[in-house]
C-alpha positions as CSV (number, residue, x, y, z in Angstrom):
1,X,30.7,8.0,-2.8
2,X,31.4,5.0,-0.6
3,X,29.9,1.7,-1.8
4,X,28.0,-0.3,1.4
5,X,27.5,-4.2,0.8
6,X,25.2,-6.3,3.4
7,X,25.2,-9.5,2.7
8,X,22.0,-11.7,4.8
9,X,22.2,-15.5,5.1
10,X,18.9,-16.5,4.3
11,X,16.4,-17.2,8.2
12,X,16.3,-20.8,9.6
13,X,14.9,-23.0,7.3
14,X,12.2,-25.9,7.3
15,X,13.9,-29.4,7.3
16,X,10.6,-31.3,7.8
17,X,9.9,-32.3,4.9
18,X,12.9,-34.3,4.0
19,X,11.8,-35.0,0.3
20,X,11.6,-31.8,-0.4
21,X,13.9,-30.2,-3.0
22,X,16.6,-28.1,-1.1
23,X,16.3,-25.4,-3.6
24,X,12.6,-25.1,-2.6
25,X,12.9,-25.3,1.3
26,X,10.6,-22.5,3.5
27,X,11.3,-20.9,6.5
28,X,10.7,-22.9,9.7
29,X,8.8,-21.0,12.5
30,X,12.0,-19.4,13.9
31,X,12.7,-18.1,10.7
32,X,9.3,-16.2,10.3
33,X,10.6,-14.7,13.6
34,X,13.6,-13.8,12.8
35,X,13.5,-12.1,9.4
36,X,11.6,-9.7,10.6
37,X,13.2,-9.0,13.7
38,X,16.6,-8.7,12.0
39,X,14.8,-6.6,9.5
40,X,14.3,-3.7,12.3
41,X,17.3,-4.2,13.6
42,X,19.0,-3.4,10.3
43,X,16.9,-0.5,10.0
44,X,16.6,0.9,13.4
45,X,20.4,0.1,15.0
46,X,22.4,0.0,12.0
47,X,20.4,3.3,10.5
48,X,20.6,0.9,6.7
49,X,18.4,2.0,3.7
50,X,19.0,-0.4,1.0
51,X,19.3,1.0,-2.5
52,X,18.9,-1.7,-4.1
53,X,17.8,-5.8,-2.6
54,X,19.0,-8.8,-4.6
55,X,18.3,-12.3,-3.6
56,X,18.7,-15.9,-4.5
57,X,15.9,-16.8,-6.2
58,X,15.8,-19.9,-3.3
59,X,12.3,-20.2,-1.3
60,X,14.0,-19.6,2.0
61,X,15.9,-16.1,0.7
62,X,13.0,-15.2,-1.5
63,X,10.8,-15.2,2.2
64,X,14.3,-13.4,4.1
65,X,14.5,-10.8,1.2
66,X,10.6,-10.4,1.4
67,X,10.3,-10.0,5.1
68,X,13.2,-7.9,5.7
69,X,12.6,-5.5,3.3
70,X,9.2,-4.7,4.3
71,X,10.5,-3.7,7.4
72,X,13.0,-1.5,5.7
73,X,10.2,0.0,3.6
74,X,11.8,-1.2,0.7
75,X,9.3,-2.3,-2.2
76,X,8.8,-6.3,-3.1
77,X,8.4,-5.6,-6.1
78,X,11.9,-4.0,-6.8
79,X,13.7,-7.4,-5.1
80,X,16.1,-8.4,-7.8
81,X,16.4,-12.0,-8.2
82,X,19.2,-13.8,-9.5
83,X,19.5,-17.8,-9.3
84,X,23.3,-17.6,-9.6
85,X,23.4,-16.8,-5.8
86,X,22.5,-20.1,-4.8
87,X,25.6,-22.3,-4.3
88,X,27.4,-19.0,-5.6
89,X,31.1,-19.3,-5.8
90,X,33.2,-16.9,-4.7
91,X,33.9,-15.5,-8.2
92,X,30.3,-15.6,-8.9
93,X,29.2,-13.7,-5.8
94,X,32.1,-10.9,-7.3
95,X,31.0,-10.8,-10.8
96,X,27.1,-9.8,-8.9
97,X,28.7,-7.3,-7.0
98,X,30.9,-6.1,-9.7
99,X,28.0,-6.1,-11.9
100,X,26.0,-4.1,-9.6
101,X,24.7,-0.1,-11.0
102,X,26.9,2.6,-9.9
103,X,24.1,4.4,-9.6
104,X,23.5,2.8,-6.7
105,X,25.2,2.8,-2.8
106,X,23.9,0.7,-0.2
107,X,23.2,-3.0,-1.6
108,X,21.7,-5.8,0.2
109,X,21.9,-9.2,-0.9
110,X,20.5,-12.3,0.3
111,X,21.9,-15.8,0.4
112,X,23.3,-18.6,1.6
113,X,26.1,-20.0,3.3
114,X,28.5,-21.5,3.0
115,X,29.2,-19.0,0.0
116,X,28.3,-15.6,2.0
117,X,31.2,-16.5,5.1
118,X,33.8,-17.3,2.3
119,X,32.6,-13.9,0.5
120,X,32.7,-12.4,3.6
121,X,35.9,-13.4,4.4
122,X,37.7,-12.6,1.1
123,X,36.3,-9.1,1.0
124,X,37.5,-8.1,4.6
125,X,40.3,-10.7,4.6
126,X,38.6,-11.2,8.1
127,X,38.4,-14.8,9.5
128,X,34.4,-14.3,10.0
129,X,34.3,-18.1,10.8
130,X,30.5,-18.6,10.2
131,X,27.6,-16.3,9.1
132,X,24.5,-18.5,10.8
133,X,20.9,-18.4,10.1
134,X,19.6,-14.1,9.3
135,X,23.3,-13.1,10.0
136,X,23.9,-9.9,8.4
137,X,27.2,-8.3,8.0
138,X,27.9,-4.9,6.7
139,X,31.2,-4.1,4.4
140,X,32.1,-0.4,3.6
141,X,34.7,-0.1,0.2
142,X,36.2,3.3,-0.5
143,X,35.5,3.5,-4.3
144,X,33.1,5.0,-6.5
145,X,32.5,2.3,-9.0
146,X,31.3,-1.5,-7.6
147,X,33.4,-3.1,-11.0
148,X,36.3,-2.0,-8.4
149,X,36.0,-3.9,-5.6
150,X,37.6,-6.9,-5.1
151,X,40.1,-9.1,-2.4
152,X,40.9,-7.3,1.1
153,X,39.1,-3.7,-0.1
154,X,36.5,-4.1,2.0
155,X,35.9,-2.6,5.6
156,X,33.8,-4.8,8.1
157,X,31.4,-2.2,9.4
158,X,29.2,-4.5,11.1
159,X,27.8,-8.2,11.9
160,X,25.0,-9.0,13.7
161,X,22.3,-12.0,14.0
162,X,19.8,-12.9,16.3
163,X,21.7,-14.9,19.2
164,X,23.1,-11.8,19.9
165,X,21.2,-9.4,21.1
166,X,19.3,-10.0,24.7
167,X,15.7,-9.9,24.6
């Protein structure tokens, strides 16, 4: 069975308190809005069930991962969290991938950029430019096993983020 990969740049996030330790920044009021927004919008246009969430263990993707996946009815309790997504390389973004259960098909993942656009890009060998704030971008590979995808396999399915659609 075909193996689906969304990757979600973590919602806007607070810059107000300066001293704050990056790793440790929230959400700012838009991005309360828009994780959950995005959330239906991943379940309702896109039809996406997520088998299986993993997100850096950052504040602001911790609260994207949260939000989101209570709008795809998908338990906050079974969010995987994994540390080495923050300021992931590319390899390190492929080792999660490659690491990921067979048993499972549709993967989300939360993070950040500028990691998730080069990811993106390397995958799909698609200039993507720039994943912004709750971005989310959907890549379809044609293998049964994740420990099999790598460079250019990848099949851009979809991206969407909030400036795009008309309210």
């Amino acid at each position: 069975m075909p193996k689906q990969l969304v990757l979600m740049r973590h919602a806007k996030s607070d810059w107000s308190g300066v001293s704050n330790n990056d790793f440790e920044r929230e959400l700012n009021s838009r991005g309360y809005r828009d994780a959950p927004k995005m959330g239906v919008r991943i379940k309702l246009e896109k039809k996406f069930n997520a088998d299986l969430a993993i997100s850096s263990s950052a504040a602001r993707a911790k609260l994207t991962a949260r939000y989101v996946c209570e709008q795809l009815n998908y338990s906050e309790d079974s969010i995987h969290y994994d540390e080495d997504i923050y300021e992931g390389s590319l390899r390190t973004l492929l080792r999660i991938v490659n690491d990921i259960d067979n048993k499972h098909n549709r993967v989300i993942i939360f993070g950040h950029n500028p990691g998730f656009t080069y990811f993106a890009e390397f995958l799909t060998k698609l200039a993507i430019g720039n994943i912004p704030t709750s971005g989310v971008i959907s890549i379809t590979f044609e293998v049964n096993s994740w420990q099999l995808i790598s460079e250019g396999l990848g099949h851009l399915d979809w991206f969407i983020y909030p400036k795009d659609s008309i309210e």
